[in-house]
N, C-alpha and C positions, 0 to 999 in steps of 0.2 A: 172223822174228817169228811167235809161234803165236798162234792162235785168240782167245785171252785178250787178251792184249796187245792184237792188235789193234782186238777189240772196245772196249777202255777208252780207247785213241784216237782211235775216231770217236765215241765217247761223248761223250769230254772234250771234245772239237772244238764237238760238237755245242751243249752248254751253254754254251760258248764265248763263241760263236757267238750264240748266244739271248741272253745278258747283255748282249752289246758292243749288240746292236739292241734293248735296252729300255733302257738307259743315257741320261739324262736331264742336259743338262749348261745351267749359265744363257746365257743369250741376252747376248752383248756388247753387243748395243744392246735390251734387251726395251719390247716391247708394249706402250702405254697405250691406255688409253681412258675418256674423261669426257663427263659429259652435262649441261647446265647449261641452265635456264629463266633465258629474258630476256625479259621482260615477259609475251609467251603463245605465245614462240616454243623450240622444243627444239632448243640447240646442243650438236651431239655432234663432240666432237674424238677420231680414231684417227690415233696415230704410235709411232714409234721413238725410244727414249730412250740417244742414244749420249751418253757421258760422256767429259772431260778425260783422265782418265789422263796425265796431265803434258805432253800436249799443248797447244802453241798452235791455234789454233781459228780467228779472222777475224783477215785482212789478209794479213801480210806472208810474203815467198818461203817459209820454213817452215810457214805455218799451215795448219791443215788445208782450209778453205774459203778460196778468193782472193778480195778487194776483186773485182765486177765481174763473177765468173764466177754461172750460175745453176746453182743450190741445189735439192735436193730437201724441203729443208726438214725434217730431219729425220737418219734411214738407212734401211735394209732397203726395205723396201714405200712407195709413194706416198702422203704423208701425206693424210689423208681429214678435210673437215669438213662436219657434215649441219647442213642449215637445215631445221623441219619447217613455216615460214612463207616468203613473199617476205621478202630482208632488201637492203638497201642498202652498199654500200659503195663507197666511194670516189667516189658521186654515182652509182655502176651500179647498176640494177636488178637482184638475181640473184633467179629463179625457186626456190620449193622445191625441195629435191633437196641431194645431196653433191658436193663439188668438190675436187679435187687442188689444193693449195699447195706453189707454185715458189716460191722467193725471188731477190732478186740483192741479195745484200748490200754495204755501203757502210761504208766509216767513218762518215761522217755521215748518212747516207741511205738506206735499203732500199727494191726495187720487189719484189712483190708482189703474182704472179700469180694468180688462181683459174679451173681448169679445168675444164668439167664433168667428171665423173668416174667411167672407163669401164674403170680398169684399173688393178692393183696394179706397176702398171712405169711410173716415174715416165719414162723416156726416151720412152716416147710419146705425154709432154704437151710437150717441149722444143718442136718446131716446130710444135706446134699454136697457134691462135689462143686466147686468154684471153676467158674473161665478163666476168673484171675486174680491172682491174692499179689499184694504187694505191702511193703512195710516200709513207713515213713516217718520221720522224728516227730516226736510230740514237740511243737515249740509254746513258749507261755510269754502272755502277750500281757503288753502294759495297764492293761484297761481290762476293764468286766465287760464279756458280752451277757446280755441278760436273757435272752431269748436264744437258743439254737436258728444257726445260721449257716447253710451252704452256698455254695457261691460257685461260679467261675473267674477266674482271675489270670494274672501274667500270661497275656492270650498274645498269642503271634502268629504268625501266618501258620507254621506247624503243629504247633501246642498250644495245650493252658494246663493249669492246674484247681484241679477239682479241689476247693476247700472247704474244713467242715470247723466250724468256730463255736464253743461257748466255756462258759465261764471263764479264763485265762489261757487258755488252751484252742492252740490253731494248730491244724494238720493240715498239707497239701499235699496231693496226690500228683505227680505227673502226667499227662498222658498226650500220647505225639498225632496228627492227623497228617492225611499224605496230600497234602496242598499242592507243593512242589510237582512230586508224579504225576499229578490232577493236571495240572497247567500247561507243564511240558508236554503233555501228553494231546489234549488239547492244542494246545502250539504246534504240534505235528501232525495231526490230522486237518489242520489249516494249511500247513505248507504242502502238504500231498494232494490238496485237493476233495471236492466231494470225490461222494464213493460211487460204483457204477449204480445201486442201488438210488443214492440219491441223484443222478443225472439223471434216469430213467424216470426219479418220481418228478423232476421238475417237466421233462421234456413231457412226458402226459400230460403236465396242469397245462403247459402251453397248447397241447391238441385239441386236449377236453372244453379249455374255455376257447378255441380260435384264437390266440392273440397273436402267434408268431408261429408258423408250421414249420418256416427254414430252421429258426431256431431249435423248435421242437424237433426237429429231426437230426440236426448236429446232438441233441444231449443224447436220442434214446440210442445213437447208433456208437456211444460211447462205451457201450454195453453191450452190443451186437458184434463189434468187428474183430472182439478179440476171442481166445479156444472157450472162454465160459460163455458164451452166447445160451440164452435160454428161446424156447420156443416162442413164447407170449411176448418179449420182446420183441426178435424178429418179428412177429404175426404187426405191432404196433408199429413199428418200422414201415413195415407193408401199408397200413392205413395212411401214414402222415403220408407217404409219394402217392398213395392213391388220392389222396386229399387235396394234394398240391399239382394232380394231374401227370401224374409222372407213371401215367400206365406198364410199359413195359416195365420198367423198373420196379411197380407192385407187384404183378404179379410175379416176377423171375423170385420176389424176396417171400412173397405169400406160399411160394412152391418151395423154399428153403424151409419156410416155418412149419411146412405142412410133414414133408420128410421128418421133423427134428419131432413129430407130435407124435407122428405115427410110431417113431422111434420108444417114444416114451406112453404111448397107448394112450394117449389123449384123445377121444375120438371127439370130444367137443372142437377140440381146436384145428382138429383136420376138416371139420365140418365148417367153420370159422370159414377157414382158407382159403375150401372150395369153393364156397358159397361168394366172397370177396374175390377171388378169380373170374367167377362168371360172369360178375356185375361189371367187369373191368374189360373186360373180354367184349362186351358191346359197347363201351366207347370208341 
């Protein structure tokens, strides 16, 4: 073989070679992923979508999944569902966070594990302990689904129900979000008011940028005048009457701040004080 030749064969090779590893073929089971708001909760479902293909599917000796045996729920990777609140199922508490879904299917009846969820290899949820199993009738639906399908569905301000559908066969799962406690809860921290915390953060913005001092000084003294008075507020306190010309009145409040530092061995802010008393002391 001379020089040519066999140049254009490792050539050939070469591109070959390159084509077959960028060749892109469809996934037998591909990739979903959905995100669905349930009341003020973010449920996000990630799984694998295998399909009939003239398969039988639940039950019997031929099918593809056995009555009884447990189920990855899905194919390929650990199926994933994200809660971005505490949600409820099956009367269990499950904390925020993602959980791996096992099944065990049933003719009449599905269990219906949720694992927290620490890895795309569902076999090392199998002999793990569950957050929360729960068991729910197998119902058989009028129509062929041909593809596996999960869903979220019958969504209300508290609940929805997790459904997992194929070949004749739909399961729903319950599960409750605390919407209700969210909002009341909310609703009453509007009717109480900000907190001294948030007075003290607005009445700063008003110092820091100059827009309003009175104002600024009615929020941060909201926060001053009661037994939880912290040193650094007072010390701020002190600034805005020093700001607004209001001498004696700084510094009597800058010698309040300074005892409350020393108290708590802050030598920075005793230093603060002093140093703002002196300045004040010459006007």
């Amino acid at each position: 073989m001379n020089s040519k030749v066999s140049l254009f064969v490792v050539v050939f090779s070469l591109f070959s070679t390159l084509s077959f590893a960028q060749l892109r073929t469809p996934a037998a089971s591909p990739a979903a992923k959905l995100t669905q708001t349930v009341g003020l909760t973010e449920v996000t479902l990630e799984y694998s979508r295998p399909s009939m293909r003239g398969r039988a599917i639940f039950g019997g000796q031929d099918a593809l999944e056995q009555y009884g045996d447990i189920w990855r729920t899905g194919a390929n990777a650990a199926t994933k569902v994200s809660f971005s609140k505490d949600v409820t199922i099956g009367g269990t508490s499950l904390k925020a966070g993602a959980y791996s879904v096992l099944s065990v299917p049933g003719a009449t009846e599905w269990e219906l594990m949720f694992y927290p969820y620490s890895t795309s290899d569902f076999n090392a949820y199998v002999k793990a302990t569950p957050a929360a199993t729960v068991k729910v009738p197998a119902q058989t639906l009028s129509h062929t689904v041909e593809t596996f399908t999960m869903d979220v569905n019958n969504i209300g301000n508290d609940g929805a129900t997790l459904d997992i559908m194929w070949e004749n066969t739909l399961v729903s799962v319950p599960f409750g979000v605390s919407t209700d406690a969210e909002v009341m809860a909310a609703f009453q921290r509007m009717m109480d008011g900000p907190s001294v915390n948030e007075y003290y953060a607005m009445g700063n913005y008003l110092f820091e940028t100059g827009k309003d001092l009175e104002t600024a000084l009615m929020y941060v003294r909201k926060g001053t005048q009661g037994e939880n008075a912290r040193y650094w507020n007072v010390h701020r306190e002190a600034l805005i009457l020093g700001a607004l010309g209001k001498y004696d009145e700084a510094i009597a409040t800058a010698k309040k701040s300074m005892e409350m530092a020393k108290a708590a061995n802050s030598a920075d802010y005793m230093l603060l004080n002093e140093k703002a008393i002196a300045q004040w002391m010459k006007q």
